[in-house]
Structure formats: structure tokens, C-alpha cells
C-alpha positions as CSV (number, residue, x, y, z in Angstrom):
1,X,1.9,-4.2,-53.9
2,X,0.0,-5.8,-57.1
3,X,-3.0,-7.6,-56.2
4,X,-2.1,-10.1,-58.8
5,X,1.6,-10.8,-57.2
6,X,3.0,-14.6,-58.1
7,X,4.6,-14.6,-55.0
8,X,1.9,-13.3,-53.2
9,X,-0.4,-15.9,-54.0
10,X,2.0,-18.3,-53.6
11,X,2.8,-17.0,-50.0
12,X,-0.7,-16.5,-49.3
13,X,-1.4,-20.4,-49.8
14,X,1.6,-21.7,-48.1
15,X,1.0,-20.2,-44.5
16,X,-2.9,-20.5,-44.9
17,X,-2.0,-24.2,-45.0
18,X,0.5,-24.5,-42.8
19,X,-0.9,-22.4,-39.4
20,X,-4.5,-24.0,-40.2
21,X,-3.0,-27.5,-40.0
22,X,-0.7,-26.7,-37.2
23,X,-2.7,-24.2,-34.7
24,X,-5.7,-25.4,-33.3
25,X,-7.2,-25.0,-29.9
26,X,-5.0,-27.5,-28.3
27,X,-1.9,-26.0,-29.3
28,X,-3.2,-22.1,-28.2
29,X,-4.1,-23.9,-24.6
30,X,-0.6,-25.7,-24.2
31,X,1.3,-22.3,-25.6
32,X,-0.9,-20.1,-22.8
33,X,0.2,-23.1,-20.4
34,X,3.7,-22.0,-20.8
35,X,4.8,-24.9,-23.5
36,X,7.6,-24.4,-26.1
37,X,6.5,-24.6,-30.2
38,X,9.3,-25.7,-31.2
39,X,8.1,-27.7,-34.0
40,X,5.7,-25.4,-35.0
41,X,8.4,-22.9,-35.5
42,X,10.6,-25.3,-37.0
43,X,8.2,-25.6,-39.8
44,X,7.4,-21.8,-40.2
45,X,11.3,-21.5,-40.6
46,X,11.5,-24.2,-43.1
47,X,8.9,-22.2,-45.5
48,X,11.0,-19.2,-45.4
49,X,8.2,-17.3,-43.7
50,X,10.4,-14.9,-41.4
51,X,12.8,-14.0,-44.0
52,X,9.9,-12.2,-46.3
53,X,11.0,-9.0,-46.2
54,X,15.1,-10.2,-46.6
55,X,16.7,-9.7,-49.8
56,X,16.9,-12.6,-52.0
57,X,21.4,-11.8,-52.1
58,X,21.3,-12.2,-47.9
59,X,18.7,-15.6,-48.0
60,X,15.5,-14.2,-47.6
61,X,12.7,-14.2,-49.7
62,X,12.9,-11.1,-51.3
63,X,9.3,-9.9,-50.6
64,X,8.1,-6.4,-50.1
65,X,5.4,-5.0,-48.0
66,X,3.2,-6.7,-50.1
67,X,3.9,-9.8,-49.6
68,X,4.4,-9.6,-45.4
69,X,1.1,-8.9,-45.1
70,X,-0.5,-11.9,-46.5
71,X,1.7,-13.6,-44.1
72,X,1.5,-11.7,-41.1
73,X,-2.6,-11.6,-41.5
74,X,-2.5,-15.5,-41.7
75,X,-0.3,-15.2,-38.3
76,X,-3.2,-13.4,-36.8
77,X,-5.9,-14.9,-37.9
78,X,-4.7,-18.5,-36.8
79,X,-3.9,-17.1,-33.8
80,X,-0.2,-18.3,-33.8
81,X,1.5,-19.0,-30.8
82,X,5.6,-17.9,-31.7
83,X,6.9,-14.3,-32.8
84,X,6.6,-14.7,-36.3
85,X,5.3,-11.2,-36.7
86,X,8.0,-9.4,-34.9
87,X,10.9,-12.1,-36.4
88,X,9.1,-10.2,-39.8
89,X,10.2,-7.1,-38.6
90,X,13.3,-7.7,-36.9
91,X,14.5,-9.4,-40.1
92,X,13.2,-5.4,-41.7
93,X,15.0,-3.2,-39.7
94,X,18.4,-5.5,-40.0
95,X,18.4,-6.0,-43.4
96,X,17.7,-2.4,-43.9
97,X,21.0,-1.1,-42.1
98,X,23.0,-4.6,-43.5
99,X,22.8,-6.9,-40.5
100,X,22.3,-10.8,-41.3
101,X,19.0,-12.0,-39.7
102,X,19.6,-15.0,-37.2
103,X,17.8,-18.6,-38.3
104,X,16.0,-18.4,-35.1
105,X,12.9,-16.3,-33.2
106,X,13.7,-12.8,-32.9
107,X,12.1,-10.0,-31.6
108,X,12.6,-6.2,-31.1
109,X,12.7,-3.6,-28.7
110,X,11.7,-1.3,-27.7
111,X,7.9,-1.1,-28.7
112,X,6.9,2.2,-27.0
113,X,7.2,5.4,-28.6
114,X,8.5,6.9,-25.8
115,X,11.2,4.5,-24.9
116,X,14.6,4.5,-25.9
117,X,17.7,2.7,-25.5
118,X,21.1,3.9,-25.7
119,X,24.3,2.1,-28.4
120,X,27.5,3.7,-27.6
121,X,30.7,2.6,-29.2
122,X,32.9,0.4,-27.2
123,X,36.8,-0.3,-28.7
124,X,35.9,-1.8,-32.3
125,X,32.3,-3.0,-31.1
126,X,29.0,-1.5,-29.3
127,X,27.4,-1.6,-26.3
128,X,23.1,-1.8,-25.7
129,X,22.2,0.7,-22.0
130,X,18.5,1.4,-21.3
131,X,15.3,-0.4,-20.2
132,X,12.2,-1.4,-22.5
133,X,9.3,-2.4,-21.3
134,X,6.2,-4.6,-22.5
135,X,8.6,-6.5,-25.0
136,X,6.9,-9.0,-27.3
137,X,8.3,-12.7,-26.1
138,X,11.0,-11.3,-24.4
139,X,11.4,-14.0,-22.3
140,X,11.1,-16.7,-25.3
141,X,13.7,-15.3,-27.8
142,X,17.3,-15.4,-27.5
143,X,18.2,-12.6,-30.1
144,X,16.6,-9.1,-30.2
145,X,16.8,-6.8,-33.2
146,X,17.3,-3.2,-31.2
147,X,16.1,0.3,-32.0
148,X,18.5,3.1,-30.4
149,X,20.8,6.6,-31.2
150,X,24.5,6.3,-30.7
151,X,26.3,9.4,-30.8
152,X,22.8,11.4,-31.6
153,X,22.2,9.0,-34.7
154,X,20.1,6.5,-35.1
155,X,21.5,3.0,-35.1
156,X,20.0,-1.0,-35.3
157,X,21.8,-3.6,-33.4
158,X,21.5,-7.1,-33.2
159,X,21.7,-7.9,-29.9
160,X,22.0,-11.5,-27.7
161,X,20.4,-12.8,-24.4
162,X,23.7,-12.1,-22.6
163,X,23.1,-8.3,-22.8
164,X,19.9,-8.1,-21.1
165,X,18.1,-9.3,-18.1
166,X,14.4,-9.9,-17.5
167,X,13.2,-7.6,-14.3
168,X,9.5,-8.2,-15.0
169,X,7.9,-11.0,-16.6
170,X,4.4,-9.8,-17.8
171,X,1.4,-11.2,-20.4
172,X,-1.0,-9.3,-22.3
173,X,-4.7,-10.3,-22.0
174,X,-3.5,-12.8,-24.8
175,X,-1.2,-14.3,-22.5
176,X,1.6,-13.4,-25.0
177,X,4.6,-12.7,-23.0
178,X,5.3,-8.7,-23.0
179,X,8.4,-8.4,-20.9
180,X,10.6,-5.7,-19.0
181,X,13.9,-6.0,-20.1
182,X,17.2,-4.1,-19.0
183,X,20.4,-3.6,-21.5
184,X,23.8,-3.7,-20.3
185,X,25.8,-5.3,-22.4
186,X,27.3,-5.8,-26.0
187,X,26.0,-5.7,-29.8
188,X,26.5,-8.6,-32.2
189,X,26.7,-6.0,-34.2
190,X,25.3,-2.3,-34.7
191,X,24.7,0.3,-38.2
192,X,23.6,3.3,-38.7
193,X,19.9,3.7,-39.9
194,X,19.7,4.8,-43.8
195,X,18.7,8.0,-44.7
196,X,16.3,6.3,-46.8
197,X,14.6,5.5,-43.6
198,X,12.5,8.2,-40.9
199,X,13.4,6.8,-37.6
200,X,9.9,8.6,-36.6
201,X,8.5,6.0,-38.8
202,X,9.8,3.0,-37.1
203,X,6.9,2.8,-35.0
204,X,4.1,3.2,-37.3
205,X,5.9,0.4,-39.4
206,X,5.6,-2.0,-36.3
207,X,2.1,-0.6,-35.9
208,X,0.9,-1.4,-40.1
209,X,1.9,-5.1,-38.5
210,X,-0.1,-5.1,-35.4
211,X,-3.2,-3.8,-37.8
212,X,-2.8,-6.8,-40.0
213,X,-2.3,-9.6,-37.7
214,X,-5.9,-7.4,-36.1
215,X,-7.6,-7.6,-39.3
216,X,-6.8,-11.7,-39.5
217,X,-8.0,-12.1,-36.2
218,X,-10.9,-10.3,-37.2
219,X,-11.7,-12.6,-40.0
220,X,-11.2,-15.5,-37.8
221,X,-14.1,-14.1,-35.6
222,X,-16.5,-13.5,-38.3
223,X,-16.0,-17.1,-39.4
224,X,-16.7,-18.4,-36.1
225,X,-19.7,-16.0,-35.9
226,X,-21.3,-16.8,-39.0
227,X,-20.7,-20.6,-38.1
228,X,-22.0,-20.5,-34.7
229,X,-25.2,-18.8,-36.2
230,X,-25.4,-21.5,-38.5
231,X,-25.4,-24.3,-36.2
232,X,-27.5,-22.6,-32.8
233,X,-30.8,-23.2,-33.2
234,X,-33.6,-21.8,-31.3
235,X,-37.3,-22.0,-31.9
236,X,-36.6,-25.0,-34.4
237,X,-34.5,-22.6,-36.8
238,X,-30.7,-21.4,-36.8
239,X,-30.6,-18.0,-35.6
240,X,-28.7,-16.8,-38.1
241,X,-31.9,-16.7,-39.8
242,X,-33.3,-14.2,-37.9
243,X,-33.4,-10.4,-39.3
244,X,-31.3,-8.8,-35.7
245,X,-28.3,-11.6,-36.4
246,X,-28.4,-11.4,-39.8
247,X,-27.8,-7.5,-39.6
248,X,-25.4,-7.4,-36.4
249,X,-23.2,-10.2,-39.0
250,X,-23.1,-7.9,-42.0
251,X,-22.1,-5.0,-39.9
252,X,-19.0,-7.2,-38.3
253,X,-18.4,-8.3,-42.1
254,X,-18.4,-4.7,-43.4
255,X,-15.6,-3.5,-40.4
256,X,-13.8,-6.4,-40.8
257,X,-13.8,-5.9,-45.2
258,X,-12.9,-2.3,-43.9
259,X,-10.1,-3.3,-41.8
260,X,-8.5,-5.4,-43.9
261,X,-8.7,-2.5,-47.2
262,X,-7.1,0.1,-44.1
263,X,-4.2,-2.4,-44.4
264,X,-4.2,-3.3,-47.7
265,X,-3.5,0.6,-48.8
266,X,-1.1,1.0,-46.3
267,X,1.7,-1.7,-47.5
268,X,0.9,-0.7,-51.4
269,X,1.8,2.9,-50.0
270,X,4.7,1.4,-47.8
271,X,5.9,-0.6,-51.0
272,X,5.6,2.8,-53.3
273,X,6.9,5.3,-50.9
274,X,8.7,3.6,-48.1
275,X,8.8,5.8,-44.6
276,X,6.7,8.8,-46.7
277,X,3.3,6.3,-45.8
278,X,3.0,7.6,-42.6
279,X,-0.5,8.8,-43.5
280,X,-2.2,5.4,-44.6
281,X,0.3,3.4,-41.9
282,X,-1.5,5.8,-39.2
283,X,-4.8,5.1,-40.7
284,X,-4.6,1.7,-41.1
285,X,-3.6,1.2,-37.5
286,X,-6.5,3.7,-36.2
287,X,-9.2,1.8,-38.6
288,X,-8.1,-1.8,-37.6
289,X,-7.9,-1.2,-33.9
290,X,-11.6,0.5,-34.3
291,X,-12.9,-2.4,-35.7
292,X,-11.1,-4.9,-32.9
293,X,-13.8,-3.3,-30.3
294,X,-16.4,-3.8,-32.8
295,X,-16.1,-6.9,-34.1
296,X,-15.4,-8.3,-30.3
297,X,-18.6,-7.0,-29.5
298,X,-20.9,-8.4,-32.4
299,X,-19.1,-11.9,-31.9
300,X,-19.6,-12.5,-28.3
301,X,-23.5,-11.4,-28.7
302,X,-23.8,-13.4,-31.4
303,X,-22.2,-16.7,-29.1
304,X,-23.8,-15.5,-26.0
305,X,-23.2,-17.2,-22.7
306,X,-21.5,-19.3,-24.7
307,X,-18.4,-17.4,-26.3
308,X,-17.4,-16.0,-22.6
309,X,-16.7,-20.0,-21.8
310,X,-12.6,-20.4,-22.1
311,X,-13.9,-24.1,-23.5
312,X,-15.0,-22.0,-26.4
313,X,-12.3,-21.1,-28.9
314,X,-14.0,-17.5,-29.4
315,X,-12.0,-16.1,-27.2
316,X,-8.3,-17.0,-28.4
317,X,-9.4,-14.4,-31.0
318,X,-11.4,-11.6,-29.0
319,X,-8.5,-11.4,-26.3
320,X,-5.9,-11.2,-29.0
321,X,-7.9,-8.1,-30.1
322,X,-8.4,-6.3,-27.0
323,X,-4.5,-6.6,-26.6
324,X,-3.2,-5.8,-30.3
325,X,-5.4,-2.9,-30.6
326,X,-3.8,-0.8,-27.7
327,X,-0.1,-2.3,-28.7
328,X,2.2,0.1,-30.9
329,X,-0.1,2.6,-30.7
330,X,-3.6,2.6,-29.9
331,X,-6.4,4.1,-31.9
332,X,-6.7,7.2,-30.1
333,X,-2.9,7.8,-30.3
334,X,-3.0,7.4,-34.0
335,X,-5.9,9.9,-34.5
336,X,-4.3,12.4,-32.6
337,X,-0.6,11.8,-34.7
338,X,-2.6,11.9,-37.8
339,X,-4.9,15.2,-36.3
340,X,-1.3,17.0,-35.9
341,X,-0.2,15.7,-39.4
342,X,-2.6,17.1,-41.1
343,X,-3.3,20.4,-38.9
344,X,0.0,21.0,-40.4
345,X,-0.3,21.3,-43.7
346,X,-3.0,24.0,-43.2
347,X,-6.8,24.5,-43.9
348,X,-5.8,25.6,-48.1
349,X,-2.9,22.5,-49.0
350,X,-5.3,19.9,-46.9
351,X,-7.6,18.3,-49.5
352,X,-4.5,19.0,-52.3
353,X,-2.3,16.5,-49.9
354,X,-5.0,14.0,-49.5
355,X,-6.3,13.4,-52.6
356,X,-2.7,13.6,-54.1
357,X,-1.4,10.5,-51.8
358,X,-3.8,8.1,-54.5
């Protein structure tokens, strides 16, 4: 990823402008309430914004790692309401194995490590068996791009509402829809996963995401923070004045510079070395999620009675926090993966590998 990337930039202004104009409280209130954004997607669609990490040869933008980021850390810090982030990654994994991505919300399944879902060949097509749970907008999307092993190998399908049924509708504490879905039924179609690709990487991929759209969410609550403390006033000054708020804000700034650098590293790595960035996928997901608790903390002291009020916008961020951090992985999970990673390579080869992943 080049910090000076054209299309980068160009990227990075685009959804900047279009999710600040578009999502405001209103809209997060009526999407919680259960109401379609249709025209908000339309709009996202229009600027290309799903197809970032398509090839330019199969209508996409032609993006790498790079360049989803800026996007998908927009998507989380304006809070937006549609599966932008996992149409981002379901238009990855098709591309990837030679599948056309559908002009139209996607999502993918399954999002839990230890979940699978079966693809077995059936006359010239394929055929999706298996349950998933906690499935981002499950409910919402009528295409899912599926993870699963067909004859021991493993295989992406592109999948329809018709081959699957919602047995559980569920939210997160986002009030994102996170449903249990079963399969039993056709593929639009199915491929084999490159080589090129570690299906034991998959996840962390899915989990780089989740830190990114953390780390905008975390900016937006440092905005809001350092606004608030700007505006509140007691004893005749603004208390963001005074010494204790004024340090409580530069330690939220410092995670939240530290969060987004975690994420930063991992997509130049994922852009240099593909599925080989397991390392700074697994640490960007462990540092992001460690600063969601932190930053939650620091904003709702600094708003006091104030920020716990659902009239107060704070908490479209906070809650979106609490629930990204523990999704694809949660902090702890990550530390221990990376623990065993490392433990691996032995006490003499340990500081060889780290320094040499620079």
C-alpha cells in the first residue's frame, strides 16, 4: 500500500463525502427501527465502492488492500447502516476463485472459525449443506458469498436466498442483524480456492476488516469527545480545559493513532505478501479491539450522564465497538493464535522472524 496512492486519495475523499452527507443520526435511528437504505446503497453502488478489491477486467475497481481500507474505515467511522464491509469482502473471496460479484448487497458466511459448511457436487452444479450462525445481515441480503471444502478442498460459492432459511433472527449490541442461517440448497456457482490463497487465513482477512471499520469508529468517538469537551462548560470554562480531560483525551487519541497504524501495516503487508500477513493481520485485529474498550471508556467519562442518553449520538459509535471487537475473533483469541505462532518458531529464530517481516 503506498501512502501516496492516486487512487487512494481519490477513494478516500469520495466515501468521506458521501457517508458524511448521507448517515446521520436520523438515518442510524430509522436503520435500528428496522427501515430499508435503499438509497443510501444505491449511491454507495454508484461510486463503485463494493467492487474495490475486483479487478478492473471483471468491473471493479481494481484496488488492493490498500485502497479497501480507506473505505471500509470511512464505513466505520460514519457508522453505516448496509453491509458495505462484508459486500468488500464477498466481492474478495469471488473474484479470487473467478466468480462475478452480484450488483447488489452481499454478504458471507460463515464468520466463525469453527463453523463450516459443506459444497458437494451435484450433476454439472453444486449444492451449499451446513448451518452458520451470527451471519452479518443475513436477513437483509439476498446473495451470500460462501466459505466451505467440497471433496476435502476448499471451495467459494456464490450462493442465493433460495438455498437457505433463517432459523434465528438475532442483533448484535449494534442492532446489526447477525443471523442463523441453514443451507440446503444449490450454488450459483462454486471454484476451488487458489493455492495462492491459506484457507486458515480467511478468517483473519475478515478480521483486518472488522479492525478497520473499529479504528473509524474510533475516530468518530474521539471527534465527538474532543467536541463535547469543547462545548460543556462547568465553572464558567469548557472542561476540556481542565488538566484530567485534557490527559484522559490524549490517551484516547494515542490508542486510537495506535489502532489505526495496527491496520495500516497489516494491508501494506496483505498487499506485499497476500495470505503470508497473518502476523500483522492478527495484530492488527488484537490492537484495534484493545483500543475499542479503551476508547469506549474515556468517551463516555468524558460525556458523562450524558453520552449513556440514546438521544445522544455517542453511543451509535461505543455499541458498534463493544460488538466489532468480539466479531471475527476477539482480542484474546488473536493473542493466543499469535502466542502459538510465534512459540513455534522457537526461542533462537524469534527476534530473526520479527524483525525480518519489516
Amino acid at each position: 500500500m503506498s501512502g501516496d496512492s492516486e487512487l487512494r486519495t481519490i477513494l478516500s475523499d469520495q466515501v468521506n463525502r458521501l457517508l458524511a452527507d448521507r448517515v446521520g443520526k436520523g438515518v442510524l435511528e430509522a436503520a435500528e427501527a428496522g427501515a430499508p437504505q435503499d438509497q443510501l446503497w444505491q449511491a454507495i453502488e454508484e461510486n463503485g465502492l463494493p467492487m474495490v478489491l475486483v479487478p478492473e477486467d471483471r468491473g471493479g475497481v481494481g484496488g488492493g488492500w490498500g485502497e479497501a481500507e480507506v473505505v471500509i474505515r470511512a464505513a466505520g467511522k460514519y457508522l453505516a447502516p448496509v453491509p458495505l464491509v462484508e459486500s468488500i469482502l464477498a466481492g474478495w473471496l469471488l473474484s479470487n476463485v473467478g466468480l462475478e460479484m452480484p450488483l447488489a448487497p452481499i454478504s458471507i458466511a460463515p464468520v466463525r472459525a469453527d463453523e463450516a459448511l459443506s459444497i458437494t457436487k451435484d450433476g454439472g452444479g453444486y449444492r451449499i449443506s451446513g448451518m452458520a450462525t451470527r451471519v452479518p445481515w443475513g436477513r437483509s441480503v439476498e446473495r451470500l458469498a460462501i466459505f466451505g471444502r467440497c471433496e476435502g478442498e476448499p471451495y467459494v460459492a456464490l450462493v442465493d436466498s433460495d438455498a437457505w432459511t433463517v432459523e434465528l433472527e438475532d442483533r448484535n449490541i449494534a442492532a446489526e442483524p447477525r443471523d442463523s442461517l441453514r443451507f440446503n440448497g444449490p450454488a450459483v456457482a462454486a471454484a476451488p480456492l487458489p493455492d495462492s490463497i491459506n484457507p486458515d487465513r480467511l478468517f483473519a482477512f475478515c478480521a483486518m476488516a472488522r479492525a478497520s471499520q473499529i479504528a473509524g469508529a474510533l475516530e468518530m468517538a474521539l471527534e465527538q469527545s474532543v467536541q463535547y469537551a469543547n462545548d460543556r462548560s462547568q465553572f464558567g470554562t469548557p472542561i476540556g480545559k481542565f488538566q484530567a480531560v485534557q490527559q484522559e483525551l490524549a490517551r484516547m487519541a494515542g490508542e486510537v493513532a495506535a489502532a489505526g497504524a495496527a491496520v495500516e501495516a497489516a494491508c501494506r503487508a496483505a498487499d506485499r505478501v497476500g495470505s503470508g500477513a497473518g502476523f500483522e493481520l492478527a495484530t492488527a485485529k488484537i490492537r484495534a479491539s484493545e483500543a475499542a474498550s479503551i476508547v469506549a471508556s474515556i468517551a463516555h467519562q468524558t460525556h458523562g450522564a450524558m453520552g449513556f442518553t440514546y438521544e445522544h449520538s455517542l453511543h451509535f459509535a461505543t455499541r458498534r465497538l463493544w460488538s466489532w471487537r468480539a466479531e471475527f475473533g476477539s482480542e484474546t483469541y488473536w493473542a493466543e493464535h499469535l502466542g502459538r505462532s510465534l512459540a513455534a518458531h522457537g526461542g533462537a529464530a524469534l527476534w530473526t522472524h520479527l524483525v525480518g517481516r519489516a
